[in-house]
C-alpha positions as CSV (number, residue, x, y, z in Angstrom):
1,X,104.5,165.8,97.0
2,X,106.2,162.7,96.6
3,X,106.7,161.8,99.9
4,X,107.8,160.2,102.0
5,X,111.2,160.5,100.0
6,X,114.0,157.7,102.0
7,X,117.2,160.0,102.9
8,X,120.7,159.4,100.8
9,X,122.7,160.1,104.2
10,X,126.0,159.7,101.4
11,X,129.3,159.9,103.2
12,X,132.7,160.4,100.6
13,X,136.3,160.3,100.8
14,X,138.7,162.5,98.4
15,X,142.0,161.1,96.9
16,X,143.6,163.5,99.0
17,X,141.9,162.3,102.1
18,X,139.3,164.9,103.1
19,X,135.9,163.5,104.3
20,X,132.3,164.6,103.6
21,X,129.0,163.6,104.9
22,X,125.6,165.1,103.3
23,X,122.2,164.3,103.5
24,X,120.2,163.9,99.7
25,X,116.3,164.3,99.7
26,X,116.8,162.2,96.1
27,X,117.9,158.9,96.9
28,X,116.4,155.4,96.6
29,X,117.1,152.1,95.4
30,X,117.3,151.2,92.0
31,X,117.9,147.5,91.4
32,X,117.5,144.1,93.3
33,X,120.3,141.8,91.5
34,X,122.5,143.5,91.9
35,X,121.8,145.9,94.5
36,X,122.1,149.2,93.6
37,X,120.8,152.9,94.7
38,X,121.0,156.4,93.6
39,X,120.9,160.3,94.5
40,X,120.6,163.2,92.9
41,X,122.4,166.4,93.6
42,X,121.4,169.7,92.9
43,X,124.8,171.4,91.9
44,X,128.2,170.1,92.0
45,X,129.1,169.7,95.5
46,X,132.1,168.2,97.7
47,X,130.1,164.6,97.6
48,X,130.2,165.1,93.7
49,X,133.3,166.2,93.5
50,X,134.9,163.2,95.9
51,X,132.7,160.6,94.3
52,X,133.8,161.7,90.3
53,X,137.5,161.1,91.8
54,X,137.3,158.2,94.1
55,X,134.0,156.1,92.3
56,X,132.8,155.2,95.7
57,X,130.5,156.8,98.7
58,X,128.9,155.2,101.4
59,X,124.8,155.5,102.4
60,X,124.3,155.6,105.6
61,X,121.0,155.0,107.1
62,X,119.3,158.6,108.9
63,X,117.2,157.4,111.7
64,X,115.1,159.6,114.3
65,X,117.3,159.2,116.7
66,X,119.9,160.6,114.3
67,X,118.2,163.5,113.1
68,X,120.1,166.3,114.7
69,X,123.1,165.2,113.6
70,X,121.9,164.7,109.8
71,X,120.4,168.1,110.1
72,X,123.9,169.4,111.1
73,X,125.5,167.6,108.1
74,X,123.7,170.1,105.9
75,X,124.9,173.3,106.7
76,X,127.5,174.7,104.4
77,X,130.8,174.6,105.8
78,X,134.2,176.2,104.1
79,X,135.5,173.5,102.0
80,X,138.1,171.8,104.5
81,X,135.9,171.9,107.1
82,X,134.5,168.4,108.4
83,X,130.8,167.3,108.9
84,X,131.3,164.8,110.6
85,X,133.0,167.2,113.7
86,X,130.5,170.2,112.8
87,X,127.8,167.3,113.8
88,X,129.4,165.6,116.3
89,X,129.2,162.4,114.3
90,X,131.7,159.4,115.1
91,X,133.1,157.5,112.2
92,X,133.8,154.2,111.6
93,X,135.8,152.3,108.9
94,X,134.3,150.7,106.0
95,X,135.8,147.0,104.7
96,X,136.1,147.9,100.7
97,X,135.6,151.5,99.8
98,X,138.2,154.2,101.9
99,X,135.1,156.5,102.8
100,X,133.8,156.3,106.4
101,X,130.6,155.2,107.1
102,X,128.3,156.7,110.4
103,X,129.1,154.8,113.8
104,X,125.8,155.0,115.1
105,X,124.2,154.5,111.6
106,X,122.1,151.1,112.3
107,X,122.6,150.5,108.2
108,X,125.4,151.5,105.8
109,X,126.2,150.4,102.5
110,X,129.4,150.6,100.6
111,X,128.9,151.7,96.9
112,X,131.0,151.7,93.9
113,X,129.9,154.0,91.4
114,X,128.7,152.7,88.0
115,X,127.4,156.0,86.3
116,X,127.3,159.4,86.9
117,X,124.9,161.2,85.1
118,X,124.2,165.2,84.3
119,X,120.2,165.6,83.8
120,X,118.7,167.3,81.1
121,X,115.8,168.9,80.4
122,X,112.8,167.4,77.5
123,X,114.3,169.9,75.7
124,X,118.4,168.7,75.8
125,X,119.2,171.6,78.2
126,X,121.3,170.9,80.8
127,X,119.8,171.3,84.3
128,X,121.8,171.6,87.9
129,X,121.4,168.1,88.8
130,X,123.8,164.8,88.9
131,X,122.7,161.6,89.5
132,X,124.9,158.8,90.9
133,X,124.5,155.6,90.6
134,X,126.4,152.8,92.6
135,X,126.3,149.1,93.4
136,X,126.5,147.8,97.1
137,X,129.4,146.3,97.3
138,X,129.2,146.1,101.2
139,X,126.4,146.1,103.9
140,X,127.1,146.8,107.6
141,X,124.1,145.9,109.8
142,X,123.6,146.5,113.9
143,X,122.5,142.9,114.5
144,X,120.1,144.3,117.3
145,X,117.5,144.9,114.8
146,X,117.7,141.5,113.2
147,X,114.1,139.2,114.6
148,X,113.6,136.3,113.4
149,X,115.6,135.9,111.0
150,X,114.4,139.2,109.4
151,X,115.7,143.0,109.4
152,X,112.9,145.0,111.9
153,X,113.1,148.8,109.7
154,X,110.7,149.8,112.0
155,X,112.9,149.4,115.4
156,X,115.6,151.4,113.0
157,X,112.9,154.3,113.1
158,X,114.2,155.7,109.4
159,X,113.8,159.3,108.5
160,X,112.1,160.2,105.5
161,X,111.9,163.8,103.6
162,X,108.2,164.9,103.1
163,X,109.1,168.8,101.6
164,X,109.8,172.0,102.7
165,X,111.2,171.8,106.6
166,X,109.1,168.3,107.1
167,X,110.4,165.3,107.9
168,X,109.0,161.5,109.0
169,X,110.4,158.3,110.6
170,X,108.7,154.6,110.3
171,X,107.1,153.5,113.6
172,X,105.5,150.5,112.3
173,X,104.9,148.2,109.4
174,X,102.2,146.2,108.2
175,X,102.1,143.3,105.4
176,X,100.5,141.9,102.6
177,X,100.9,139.4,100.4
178,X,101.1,139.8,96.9
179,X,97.9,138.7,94.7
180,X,98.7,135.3,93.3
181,X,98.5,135.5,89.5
182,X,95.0,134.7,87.7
């Protein structure tokens, strides 16, 4: 019921060279200066396992026009097996970490990791899930969607987790300013 929930679409590198890309229904950002995001997995994967070696990953943004493909990126495939070819996804190169980011992505980010942390229950048990933590380090941007000086998230038409098999994308914005202070 916390929804809509923004997509960590987290692409990884191994030392040894293998690539995986995954989507994470947990993900957000965390901090302003400096910029920073998480996600949360729920049992140690191939993205856990390549980020713990490597201290990087790359977000890359899921949009609706990308959905199938980040669909795709969620099956489990034998470990060997790309994501990136099972979806039909083109990678491009990143400038500072060695994982690739999504071509067609309108918005990656290249991450170092600064903590990895095992949950635990109130109680001190641990639980399944791992949260990562990394700083951008790196943005890439499709200049189309810059107007006026300003990103347009809206023309990106990001996905978004609701629950269960639902998802969302953002078809428009509104603003507001912010109450000045009494």
């Amino acid at each position: 019921m916390i929804a809509p929930r923004p997509i960590g679409w987290i692409s990884t590198r191994s030392k040894s060279g293998a690539v995986n890309i995954a989507p994470y229904s947990y993900f957000n950002a965390v901090s302003a200066l400096p910029p920073m995001v998480m996600f949360s997995s729920d049992g140690w994967k191939d993205t856990l396992t390549f980020v713990d070696e490597t201290r990087e990953f790359v977000w890359n943004m899921a949009t609706y026009e990308l959905r199938h493909e980040m669909n795709q990126t969620s099956a489990n495939l034998e470990r060997g097996l790309s994501e990136f070819e099972f979806a039909g996804l083109e990678t491009a190169p990143c400038q500072i970490v060695s994982a690739p980011r999504v071509a067609r992505s309108p918005v990656a980010f290249e991450c170092k990791v600064t903590d990895i942390v095992a949950l635990k229950s109130s109680e001190g048990k641990p639980v399944e899930n791992t949260v990562v933590f990394g700083e951008v380090v790196g943005i890439h941007l499709n200049e189309r969607y810059i107007r006026n000086g300003m990103v347009d998230t809206a023309a990106m038409q990001p996905l978004a987790r609701l629950g269960y098999r639902d998802y969302s994308w953002v078809e428009k914005t509104f603003g507001m300013d912010r109450p000045k202070d009494p």
